[in-house]
C-alpha positions as CSV (number, residue, x, y, z in Angstrom):
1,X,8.3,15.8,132.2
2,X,8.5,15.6,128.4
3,X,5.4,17.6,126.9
4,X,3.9,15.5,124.2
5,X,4.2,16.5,120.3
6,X,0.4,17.6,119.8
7,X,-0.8,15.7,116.5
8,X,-2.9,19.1,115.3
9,X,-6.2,17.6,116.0
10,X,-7.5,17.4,119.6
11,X,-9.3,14.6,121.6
12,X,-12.6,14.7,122.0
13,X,-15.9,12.3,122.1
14,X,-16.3,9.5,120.6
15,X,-20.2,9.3,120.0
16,X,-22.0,6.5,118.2
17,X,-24.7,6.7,116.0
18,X,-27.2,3.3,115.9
19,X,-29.9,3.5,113.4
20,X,-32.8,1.0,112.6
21,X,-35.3,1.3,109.4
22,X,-38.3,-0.3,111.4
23,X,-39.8,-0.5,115.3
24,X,-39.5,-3.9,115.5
25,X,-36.1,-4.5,114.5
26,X,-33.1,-4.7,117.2
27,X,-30.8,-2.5,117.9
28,X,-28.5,-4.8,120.1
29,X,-25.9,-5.9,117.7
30,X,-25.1,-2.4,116.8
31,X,-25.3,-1.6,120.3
32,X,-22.9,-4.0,121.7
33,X,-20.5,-3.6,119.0
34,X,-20.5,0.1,119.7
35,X,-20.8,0.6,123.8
36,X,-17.0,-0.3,124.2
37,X,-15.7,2.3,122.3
38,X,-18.3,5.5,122.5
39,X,-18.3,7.6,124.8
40,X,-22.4,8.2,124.3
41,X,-24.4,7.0,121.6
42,X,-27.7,8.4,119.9
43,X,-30.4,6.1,119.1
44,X,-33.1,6.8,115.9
45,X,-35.9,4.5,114.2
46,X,-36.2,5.5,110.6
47,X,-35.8,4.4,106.9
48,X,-31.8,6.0,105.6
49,X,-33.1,6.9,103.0
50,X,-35.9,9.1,104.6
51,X,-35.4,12.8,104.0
52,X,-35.9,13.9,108.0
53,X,-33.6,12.1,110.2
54,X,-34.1,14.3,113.1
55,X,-31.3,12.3,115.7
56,X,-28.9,12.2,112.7
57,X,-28.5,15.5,111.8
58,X,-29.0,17.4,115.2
59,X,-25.7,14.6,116.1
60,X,-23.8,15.9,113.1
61,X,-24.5,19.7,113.8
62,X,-23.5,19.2,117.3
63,X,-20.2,17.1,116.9
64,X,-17.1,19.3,118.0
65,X,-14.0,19.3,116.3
66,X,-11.9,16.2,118.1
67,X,-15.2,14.7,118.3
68,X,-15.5,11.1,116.5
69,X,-18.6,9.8,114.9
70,X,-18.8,5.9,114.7
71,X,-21.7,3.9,113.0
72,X,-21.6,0.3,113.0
73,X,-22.0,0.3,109.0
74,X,-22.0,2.3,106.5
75,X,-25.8,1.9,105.6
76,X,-26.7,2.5,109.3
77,X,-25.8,6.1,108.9
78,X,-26.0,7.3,104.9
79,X,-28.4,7.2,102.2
80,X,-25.9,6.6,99.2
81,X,-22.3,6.4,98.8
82,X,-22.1,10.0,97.3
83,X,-23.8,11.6,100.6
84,X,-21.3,9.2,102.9
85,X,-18.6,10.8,100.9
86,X,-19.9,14.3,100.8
87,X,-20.7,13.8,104.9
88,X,-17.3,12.2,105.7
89,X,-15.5,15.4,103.7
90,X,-17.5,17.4,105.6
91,X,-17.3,16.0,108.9
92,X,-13.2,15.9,108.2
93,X,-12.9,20.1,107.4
94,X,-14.4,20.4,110.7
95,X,-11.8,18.2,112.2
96,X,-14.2,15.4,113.0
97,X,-13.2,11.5,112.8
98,X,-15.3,9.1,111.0
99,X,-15.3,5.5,111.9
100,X,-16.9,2.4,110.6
101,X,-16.6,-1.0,113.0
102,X,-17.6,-3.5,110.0
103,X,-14.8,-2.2,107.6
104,X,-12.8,-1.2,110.4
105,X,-11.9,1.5,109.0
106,X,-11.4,5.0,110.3
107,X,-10.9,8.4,108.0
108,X,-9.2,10.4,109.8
109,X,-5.7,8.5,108.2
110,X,-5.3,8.9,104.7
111,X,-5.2,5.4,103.9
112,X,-8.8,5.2,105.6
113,X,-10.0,7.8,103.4
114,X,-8.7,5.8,100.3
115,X,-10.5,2.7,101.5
116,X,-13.2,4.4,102.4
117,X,-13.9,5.6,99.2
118,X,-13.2,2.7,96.9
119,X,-15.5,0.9,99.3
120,X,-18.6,3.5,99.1
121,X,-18.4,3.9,95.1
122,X,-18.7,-0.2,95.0
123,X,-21.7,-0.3,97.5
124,X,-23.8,2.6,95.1
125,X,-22.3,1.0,91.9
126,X,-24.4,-2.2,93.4
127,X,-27.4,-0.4,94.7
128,X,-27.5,1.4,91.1
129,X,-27.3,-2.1,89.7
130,X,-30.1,-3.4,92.3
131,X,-32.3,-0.7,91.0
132,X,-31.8,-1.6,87.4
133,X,-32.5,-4.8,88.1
134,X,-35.8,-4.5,89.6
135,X,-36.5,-2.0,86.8
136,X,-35.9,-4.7,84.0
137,X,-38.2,-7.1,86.3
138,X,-41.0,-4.7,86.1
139,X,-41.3,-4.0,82.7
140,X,-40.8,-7.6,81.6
141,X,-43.6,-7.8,83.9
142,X,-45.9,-5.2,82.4
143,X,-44.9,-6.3,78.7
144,X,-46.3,-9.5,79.9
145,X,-49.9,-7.9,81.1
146,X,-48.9,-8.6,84.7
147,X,-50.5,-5.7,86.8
148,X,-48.2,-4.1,89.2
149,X,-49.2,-2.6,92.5
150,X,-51.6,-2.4,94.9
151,X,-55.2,-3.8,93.3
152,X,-57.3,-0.9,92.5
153,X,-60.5,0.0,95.1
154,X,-62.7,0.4,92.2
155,X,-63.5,-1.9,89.2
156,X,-63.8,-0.8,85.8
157,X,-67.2,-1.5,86.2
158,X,-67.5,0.6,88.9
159,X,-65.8,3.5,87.4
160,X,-67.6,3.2,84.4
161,X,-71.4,3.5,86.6
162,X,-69.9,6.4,88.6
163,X,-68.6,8.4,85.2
164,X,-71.7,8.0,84.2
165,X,-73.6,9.1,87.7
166,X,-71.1,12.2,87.2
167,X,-72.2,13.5,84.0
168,X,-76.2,12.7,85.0
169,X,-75.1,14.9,88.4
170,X,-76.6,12.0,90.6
171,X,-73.7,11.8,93.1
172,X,-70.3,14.3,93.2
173,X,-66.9,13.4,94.0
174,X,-67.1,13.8,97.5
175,X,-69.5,11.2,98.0
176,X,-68.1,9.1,95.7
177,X,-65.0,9.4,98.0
178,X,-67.0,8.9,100.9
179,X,-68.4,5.8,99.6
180,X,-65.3,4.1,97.5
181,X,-62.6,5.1,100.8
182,X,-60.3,6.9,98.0
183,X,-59.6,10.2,97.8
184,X,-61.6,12.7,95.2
185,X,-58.2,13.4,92.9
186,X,-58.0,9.2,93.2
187,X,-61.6,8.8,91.7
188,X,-60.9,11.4,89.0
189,X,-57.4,10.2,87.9
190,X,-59.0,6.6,87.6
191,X,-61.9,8.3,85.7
192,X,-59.1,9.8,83.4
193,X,-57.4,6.7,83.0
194,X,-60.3,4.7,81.8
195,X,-61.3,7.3,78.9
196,X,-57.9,7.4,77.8
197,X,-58.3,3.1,77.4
């Protein structure tokens, strides 16, 4: 029998990787797109762009050269393009595959590579854009006197009595904490804020 021409990378598994950001959203889109093709998946509920992704990278450390990682979309697994990039580079040295169902695309060929980054420098030059946006929003809504934010737990009246309770050393921090459910370095910052009004 004719030995087969080995293609310098051997098989291995192909393991999905199916990410939500919150508990109550479904994972059974990405699931059913992805249980036809992997050979296991791993399964985590938490923002991308969190800083601990505990599933995530004990998956990456684990994957074997041969090994395949495949993620529904490219947002399901990375944070920005530039760490999709920098993760896919990686992930290739070590003689890993990298496949992503929506663009079907897979960059372990060169041409997937090439696609693969055009495609990720578009989706951060949009999220860059996104954030400008929203940045222009907010200060043409501050220049307008619009207050941004959660509404504060103490009025200016109030921090103006409890200044004053301060100095007179009728009440401390603490029990102004206690009293106002905000924490002491809250109370002072808000304290510091007023004088500088």
């Amino acid at each position: 029998m004719k030995k087969e021409k080995s293609s310098g990378r051997q098989k291995g598994k192909k393991i999905g990787y199916v990410r939500v950001s919150r508990e109550d959203q479904c994972l059974d889109r990405q699931i059913d797109a992805l249980t036809s093709i992997c050979d296991e998946m791993r399964f985590e509920k938490r923002s991308a762009i969190s800083k601990i992704r505990p599933v995530f990278d004990q998956l990456i450390n684990e994957l074997q050269s041969g090994d395949s990682l495949i993620v529904w979309d490219i947002d399901r697994a990375f944070r920005s393009s530039l760490d999709a990039i920098s993760c896919s580079e990686s992930l290739l040295e070590r003689g890993i595959g990298f496949q992503i169902l929506t663009m079907n695309l897979d960059t372990s060929t060169r041409q997937g590579r090439l696609i693969y980054a055009i495609m990720a420098a578009i989706a951060q030059h949009e999220r860059e854009h996104l954030i400008e946006r929203t940045k222009e929003g907010l200060e043409a809504a501050r220049a307008r006197g619009k207050r941004l934010g959660r509404p504060p737990k103490m009025s200016q009246s109030q921090l103006i009595r409890a200044k004053a309770m301060l100095e007179a050393n009728e009440t401390d921090l603490m029990e102004l904490s206690r009293k106002n459910d905000m924490h002491p370095d809250s109370i002072r910052r808000a304290i510091r804020r007023l004088e500088s009004d």
